[in-house]
N, C-alpha and C positions, 0 to 999 in steps of 0.2 A: 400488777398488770392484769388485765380481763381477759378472758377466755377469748373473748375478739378480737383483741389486737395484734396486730402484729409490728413486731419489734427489729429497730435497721438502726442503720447509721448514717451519717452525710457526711460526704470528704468536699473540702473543696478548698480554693484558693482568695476567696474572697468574703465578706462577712456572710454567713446565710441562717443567722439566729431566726430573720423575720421569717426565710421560707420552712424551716423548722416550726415555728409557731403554729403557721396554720395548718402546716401537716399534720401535728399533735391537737386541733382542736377542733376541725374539720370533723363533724356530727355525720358525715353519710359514711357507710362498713365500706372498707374495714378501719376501724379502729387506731390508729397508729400512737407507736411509742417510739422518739428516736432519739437519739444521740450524735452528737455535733463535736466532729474530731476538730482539733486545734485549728485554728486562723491559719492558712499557708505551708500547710506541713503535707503535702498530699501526695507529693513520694513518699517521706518518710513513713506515712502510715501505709500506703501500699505495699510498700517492702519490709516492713515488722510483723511477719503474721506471727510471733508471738506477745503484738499488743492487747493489751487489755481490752480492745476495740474489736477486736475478734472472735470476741466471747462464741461460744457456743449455740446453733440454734436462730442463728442472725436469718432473720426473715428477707430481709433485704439489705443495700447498700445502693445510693446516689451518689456520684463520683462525678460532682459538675465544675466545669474550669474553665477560666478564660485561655484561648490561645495564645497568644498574646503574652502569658503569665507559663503555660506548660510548654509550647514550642517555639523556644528562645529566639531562633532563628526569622519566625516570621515577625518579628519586630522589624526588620531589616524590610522587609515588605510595605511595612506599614510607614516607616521613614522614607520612602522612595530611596531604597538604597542597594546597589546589585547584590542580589544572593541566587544561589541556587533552587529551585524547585525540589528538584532531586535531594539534595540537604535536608532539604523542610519532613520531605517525605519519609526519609529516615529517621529520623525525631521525631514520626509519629508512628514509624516500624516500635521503635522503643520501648515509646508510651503504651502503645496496644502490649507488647511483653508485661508491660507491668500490669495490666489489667486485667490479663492470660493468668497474669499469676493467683488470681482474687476471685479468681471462677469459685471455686469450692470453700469459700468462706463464708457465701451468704447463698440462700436459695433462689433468689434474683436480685440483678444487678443492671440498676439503671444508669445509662450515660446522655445525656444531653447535650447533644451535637452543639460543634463550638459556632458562635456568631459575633460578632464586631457592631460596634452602636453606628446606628444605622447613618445615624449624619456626618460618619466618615464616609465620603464620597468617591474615597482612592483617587485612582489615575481618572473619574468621572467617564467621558464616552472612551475612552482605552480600557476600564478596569475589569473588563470579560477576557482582555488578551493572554494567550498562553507564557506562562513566564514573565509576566511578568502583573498584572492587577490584583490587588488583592482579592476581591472578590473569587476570582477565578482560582487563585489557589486557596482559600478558606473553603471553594467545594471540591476541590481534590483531597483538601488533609479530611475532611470529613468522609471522603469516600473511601480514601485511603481505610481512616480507621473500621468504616463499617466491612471493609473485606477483612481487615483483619480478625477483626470478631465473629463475621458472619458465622462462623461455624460450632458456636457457643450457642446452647439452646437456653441458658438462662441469662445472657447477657443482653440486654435489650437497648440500641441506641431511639432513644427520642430527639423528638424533633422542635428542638427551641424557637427555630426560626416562625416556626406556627404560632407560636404564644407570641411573640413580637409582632408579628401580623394582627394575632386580633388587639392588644393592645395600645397600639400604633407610636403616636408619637410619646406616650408617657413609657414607653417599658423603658428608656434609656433617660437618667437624670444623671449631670455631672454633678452637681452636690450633693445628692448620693455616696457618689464615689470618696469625694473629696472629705468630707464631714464623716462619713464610717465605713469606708471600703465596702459598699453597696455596689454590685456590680448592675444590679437589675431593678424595676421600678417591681411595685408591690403585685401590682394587678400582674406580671408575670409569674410572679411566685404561685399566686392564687392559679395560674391555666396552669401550671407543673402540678401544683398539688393534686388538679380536676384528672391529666392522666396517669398521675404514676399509682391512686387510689383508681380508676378503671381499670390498668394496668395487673393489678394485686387481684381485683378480683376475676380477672381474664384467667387469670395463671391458677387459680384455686376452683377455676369451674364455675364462677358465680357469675358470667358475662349472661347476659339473652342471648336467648337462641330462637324466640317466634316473635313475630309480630303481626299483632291483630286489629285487623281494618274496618272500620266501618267503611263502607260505599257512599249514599248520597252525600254529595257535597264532600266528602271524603275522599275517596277516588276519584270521582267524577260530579260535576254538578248539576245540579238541578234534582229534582225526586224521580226517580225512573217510574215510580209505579203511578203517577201523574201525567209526567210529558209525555213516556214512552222511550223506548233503548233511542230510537232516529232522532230523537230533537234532547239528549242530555249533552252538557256542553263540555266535550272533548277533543283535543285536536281543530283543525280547521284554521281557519282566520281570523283567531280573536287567543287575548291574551291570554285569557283565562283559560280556555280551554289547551292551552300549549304547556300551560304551567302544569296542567293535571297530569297531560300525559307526561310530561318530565318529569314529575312525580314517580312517575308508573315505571319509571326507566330507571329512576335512582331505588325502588324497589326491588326491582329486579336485579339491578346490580348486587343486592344485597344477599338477593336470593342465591346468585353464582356465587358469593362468599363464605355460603353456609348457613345464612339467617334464614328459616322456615318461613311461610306468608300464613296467614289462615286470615277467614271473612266471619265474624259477627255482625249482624245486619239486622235490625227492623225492615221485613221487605216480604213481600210477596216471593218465595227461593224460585220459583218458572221464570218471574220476570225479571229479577238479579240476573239469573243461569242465563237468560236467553239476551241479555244487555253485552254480558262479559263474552260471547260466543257471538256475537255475532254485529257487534260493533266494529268498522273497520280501524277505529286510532284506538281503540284497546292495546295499549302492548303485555298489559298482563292475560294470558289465559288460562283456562279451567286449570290445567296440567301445572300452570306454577302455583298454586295454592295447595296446601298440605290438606286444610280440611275447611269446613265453614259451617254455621249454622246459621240460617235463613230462615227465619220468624220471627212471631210478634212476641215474644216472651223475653223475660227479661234478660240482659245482655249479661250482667254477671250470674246466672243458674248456665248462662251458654257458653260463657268463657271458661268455667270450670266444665262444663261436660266436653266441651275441644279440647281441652287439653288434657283431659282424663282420655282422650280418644288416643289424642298425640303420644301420651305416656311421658308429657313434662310433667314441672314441678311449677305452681306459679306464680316463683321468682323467678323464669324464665321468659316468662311473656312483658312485650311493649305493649299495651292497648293504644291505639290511633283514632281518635272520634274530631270530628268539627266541634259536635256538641258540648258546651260546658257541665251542661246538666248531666248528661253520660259520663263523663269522665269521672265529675266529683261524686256520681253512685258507688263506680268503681272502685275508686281511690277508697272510699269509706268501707265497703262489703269488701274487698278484695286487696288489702295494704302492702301486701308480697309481690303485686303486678306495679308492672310502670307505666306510670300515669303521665309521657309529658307535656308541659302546657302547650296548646296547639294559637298555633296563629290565624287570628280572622284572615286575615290577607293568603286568597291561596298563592298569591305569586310568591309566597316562604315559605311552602309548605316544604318545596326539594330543601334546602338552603335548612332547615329546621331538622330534617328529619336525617344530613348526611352530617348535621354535629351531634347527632348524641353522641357520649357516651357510653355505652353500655353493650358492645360489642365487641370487644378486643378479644383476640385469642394469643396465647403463646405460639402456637401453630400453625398453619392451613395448611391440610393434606388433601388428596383427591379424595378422602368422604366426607370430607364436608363440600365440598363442590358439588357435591353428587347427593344431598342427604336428600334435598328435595325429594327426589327419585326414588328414593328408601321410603319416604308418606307416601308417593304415591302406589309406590307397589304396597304397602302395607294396608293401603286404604282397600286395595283389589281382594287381600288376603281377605279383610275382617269378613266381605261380601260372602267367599266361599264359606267362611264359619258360621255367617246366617244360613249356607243355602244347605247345611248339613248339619246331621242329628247328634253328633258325637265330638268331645276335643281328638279321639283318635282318627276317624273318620278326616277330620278335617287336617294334621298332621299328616299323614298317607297322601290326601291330594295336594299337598304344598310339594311333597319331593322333595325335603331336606336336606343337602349335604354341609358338613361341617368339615371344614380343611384346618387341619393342625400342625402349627410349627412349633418350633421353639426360638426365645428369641434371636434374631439376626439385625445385622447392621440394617438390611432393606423394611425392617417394621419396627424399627425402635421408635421411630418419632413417633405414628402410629400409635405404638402401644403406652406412649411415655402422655401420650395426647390423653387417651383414654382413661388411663390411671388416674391424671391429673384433675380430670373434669368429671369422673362420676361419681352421683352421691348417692342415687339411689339404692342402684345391685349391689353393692363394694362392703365388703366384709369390714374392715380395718378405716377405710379413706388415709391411705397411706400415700404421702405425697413423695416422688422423685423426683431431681431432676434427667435429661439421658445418661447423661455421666455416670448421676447416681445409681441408678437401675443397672446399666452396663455394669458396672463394679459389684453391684450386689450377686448378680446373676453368675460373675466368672469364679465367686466364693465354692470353694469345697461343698458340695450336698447340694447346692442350689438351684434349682431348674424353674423356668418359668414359658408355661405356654402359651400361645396366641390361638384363637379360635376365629375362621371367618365365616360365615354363613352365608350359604347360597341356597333358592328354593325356583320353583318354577317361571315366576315375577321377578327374580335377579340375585345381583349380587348385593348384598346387607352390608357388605367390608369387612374389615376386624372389628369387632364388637366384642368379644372373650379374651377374659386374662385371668389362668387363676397359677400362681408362682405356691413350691412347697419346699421347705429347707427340715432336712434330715438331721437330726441332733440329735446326740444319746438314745440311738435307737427307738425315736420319736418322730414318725413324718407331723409338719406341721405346715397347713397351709395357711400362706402368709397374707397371699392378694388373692381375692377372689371379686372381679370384677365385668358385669356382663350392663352394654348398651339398654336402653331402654326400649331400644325397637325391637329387638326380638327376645322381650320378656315373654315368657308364659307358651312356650315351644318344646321343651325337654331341653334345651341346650344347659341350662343350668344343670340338670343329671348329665350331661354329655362333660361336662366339665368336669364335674364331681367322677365319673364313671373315669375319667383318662388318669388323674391323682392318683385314685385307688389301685388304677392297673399299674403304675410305676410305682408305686409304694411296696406292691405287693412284692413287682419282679425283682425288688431292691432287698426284698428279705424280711419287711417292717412287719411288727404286728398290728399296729395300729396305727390311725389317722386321727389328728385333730383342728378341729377349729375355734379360734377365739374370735367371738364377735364384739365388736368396739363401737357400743352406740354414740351415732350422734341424732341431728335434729331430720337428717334429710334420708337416714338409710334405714327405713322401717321394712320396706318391702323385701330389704335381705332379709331381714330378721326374722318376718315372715314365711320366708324360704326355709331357712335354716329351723325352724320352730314345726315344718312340715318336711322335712328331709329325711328322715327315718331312723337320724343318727343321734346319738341318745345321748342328752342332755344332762354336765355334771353340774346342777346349781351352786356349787362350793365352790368349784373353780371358772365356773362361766364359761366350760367351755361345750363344744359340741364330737362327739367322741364316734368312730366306727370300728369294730372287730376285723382285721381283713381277711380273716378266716371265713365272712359271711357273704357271699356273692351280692354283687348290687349289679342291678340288672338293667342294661342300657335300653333305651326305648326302639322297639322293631321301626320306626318312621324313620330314622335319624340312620344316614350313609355318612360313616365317617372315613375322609381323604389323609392320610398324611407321608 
């Protein structure tokens, strides 16, 4: 197995060799390698967790089944035959028990809500009725199950019913069924495979997080620096123009999810700036964009200097151009951004841009609702750092405060979020789930702090996480993990400075760190290569006396 892939299993009740195939040979990261437990045994391998199938290190697990086949009961449903709701509901109390029990076997666990081949038509204009249509009770056992789970931060229910929608009438074939216990057509298999690989890389940090717009004909039509902001075709009384702004609304939507916006643009930047301000069916403005470059220079030398501004990485950015020519520059100079094919027709531009892929998160907390908000304060900060002589100088005028916990049930997701999805600051990139982290942290010696940041421009969130576990009179820090928005402020010595002070009071002589390269966390490295703490090349580690005072930065008000 490659360094890439990642390695699960698939339980189910019905043949799923083919949806295994394409999972294992599906060319876009990550990688996968899986493993296809017995034809119909999917209790039994739920409740043997010392099967073979358990192995160690299980990256994932897909646990997909027909109703039908797992809640005996709603057969009775499907014969028009009286049973109870209530019955059914308890058979899926059960089932969720057993799935409760499979939490801590894999690091995520996929379930694929149940659905019935659509040309059963039930009780037909009845089959919505309470108690008794099937319809109606297949979205209760489905709800049923998702409360049950809800509160499992690695157990993830998808949503089948969607892959059957886009597939339409082929996802269900009874010879199929008949000829090799095929419960699904192929092109189903192919949309599961498309989120449960989203899905993997959501959870490891590797989803987008901006996305970069060109303007004319892109946002809006026509060339602005030609017609003028009054006559570019947005809104009003014509399709095209409703389509853009509907555009603009399913952006923004995105933007309330967490997805950053930035503008690269060939344009004259006054007469962009003065388009976006002051057009009245604009619904994007200035304040929802993170950053933009407006000029005539080339789009890829200005997608990397935004996002050098942004402090991403650029497998983080979407590029969005009309233009084929642009796109296929990018795609060539730039292979780490996503490139996706854009539709001539703007009436698909919404409808194109609310399927990708490549946005999922395990989480959504209020900082990401709010990250927008963090660029634009951050855009305010960089201004005071031009308008002054000095990095201290310009520290002093932010008014730093750093608030310090330790962890609690009210910042786990939070800090479980953070762990999970940073690659750049992160010492180790050591992945948890909350569970996991919860358990790590109630261990003997273990302590793990949270850092939030606030400055004159706001509040930043929890953006710090550095955990140190105490062994044979050895402090060692384990996670050392800071956001990308407030790199290169002293909070990384604020971090370091708080370790040291609890190593100290603990009696330790010494502190160390092990750095664990990989491809995405250079700029730790780079921290830790100017840290001050002196470097054992033999053991790769990074070493502090704590007899020698480290000295916390005079800007930096520390709360806790």
């Amino acid at each position: 197995m490659t360094k890439k892939e990642r390695k699960g299993i698939i339980i189910s009740d019905f043949t799923i060799d083919n949806f295994a195939g394409y999972l294992d040979n599906d060319k876009e990261f990550p990688l996968i390698k899986s493993t296809v437990t017995p034809f119909d045994q999917v209790i039994q391998v739920l409740i043997d967790e010392k099967s073979d199938y358990w192995e160690n290190n299980l990256n994932f697990a897909v646990v997909w089944t027909r109703p039908e086949s797992i809640i005996e009961p709603f057969n009775l449903i499907i014969n028009y035959e009286n049973t109870s709701v209530k019955g059914i509901l308890k058979k899926v109390d059960d089932y969720s028990s057993l799935l409760l029990n499979i939490r801590d076997r894999a690091i995520s666990i996929f379930i694929p809500t149940w659905v019935y081949p659509s040309y059963h038509r039930g009780y037909g204009m009845l089959d919505m009725r309470n108690g008794m249509g099937m319809s109606n009770t297949l979205m209760r056992m489905n709800l049923r199950l998702a409360e049950n789970l809800e509160r499992e931060s690695n157990i993830y229910l998808l949503n089948t019913q969607r892959w059957i929608n886009i597939v339409g009438k082929h996802a269900f074939n009874p010879k199929l069924w008949y000829m090799g216990k095929i419960a699904f057509g192929n092109d189903v298999f192919k949309e599961a495979v498309k989120d449960i690989k989203c899905a993997l890389r959501g959870i490891t940090g590797d989803s987008s997080k901006l996305i970069i717009l060109d303007l004319d004909d892109t946002l809006w039509g026509g060339i602005v620096g030609d017609v003028g902001w009054k006559n570019i075709r947005l809104g009003g009384h014509d399709h095209i123009g409703e389509a853009y702004v509907d555009f603009q609304k399913a952006l923004k939507s995105l933007k309330n999810r967490g997805i950053i916006l930035g503008i690269v643009s060939k344009n004259e930047e006054s007469i962009a700036i003065e388009a976006i301000s002051k057009h009245p069916e604009m619904e994007l403005k200035l304040d929802d964009f993170s950053g933009w470059k407006i000029n005539w220079n080339d789009k890829a030398q200005n997608i990397v200097n935004l996002v050098s501004d942004l402090n991403l990485g650029l497998q983080s950015v979407v590029f969005i151009d009309d233009n084929p020519v642009e796109r296929a520059r990018i795609k060539d100079t730039l292979p780490e951004v996503f490139v996706p094919e854009w539709p001539e027709d703007k009436m698909l531009y919404k409808k194109t841009l609310l399927g990708l892929r490549c946005f999922d998160s395990p989480i959504f907390s209020k900082e990401d609702s709010e990250r927008t908000k963090t660029y634009i304060s951050e855009r305010k900060r960089k201004e005071i750092k031009r308008s002054v002589g000095s990095l201290d100088e310009w520290l002093k005028k932010l008014k730093i405060r750093v608030k310090i916990e330790e962890l609690t049930e009210a910042n786990i997701q939070r800090t479980t979020q953070l762990l999970n999805k940073t690659n750049q600051m992160n010492l180790t990139t050591r992945r948890l789930t909350e569970s996991e982290l919860l358990s790590w942290v109630k261990q003997r010696d273990h302590i793990l702090f949270t850092f939030r940041v606030l400055d004159k421009f706001g509040d930043s969130g929890l953006t710090g996480i550095i955990s140190l576990e105490i062994k044979n009179n050895e402090a060692r820090i384990i996670d050392f993990v800071l956001s990308c928005r407030v790199f290169g402020r002293k909070i990384e010595e604020t971090m370091i400075y708080t370790v040291i002070d609890y190593a100290k009071n603990k009696g330790q002589k010494e502190i160390v760190a092990k750095f664990i390269q990989t491809e995405k966390n250079k700029p730790c490295l780079r921290f830790w290569k100017n840290s001050g703490f002196e470097y054992n090349k033999n053991e790769d580690i990074y070493s502090w006396e704590l007899n020698k005072p480290y000295i916390l930065h005079d800007s930096i008000e520390i709360e806790q």
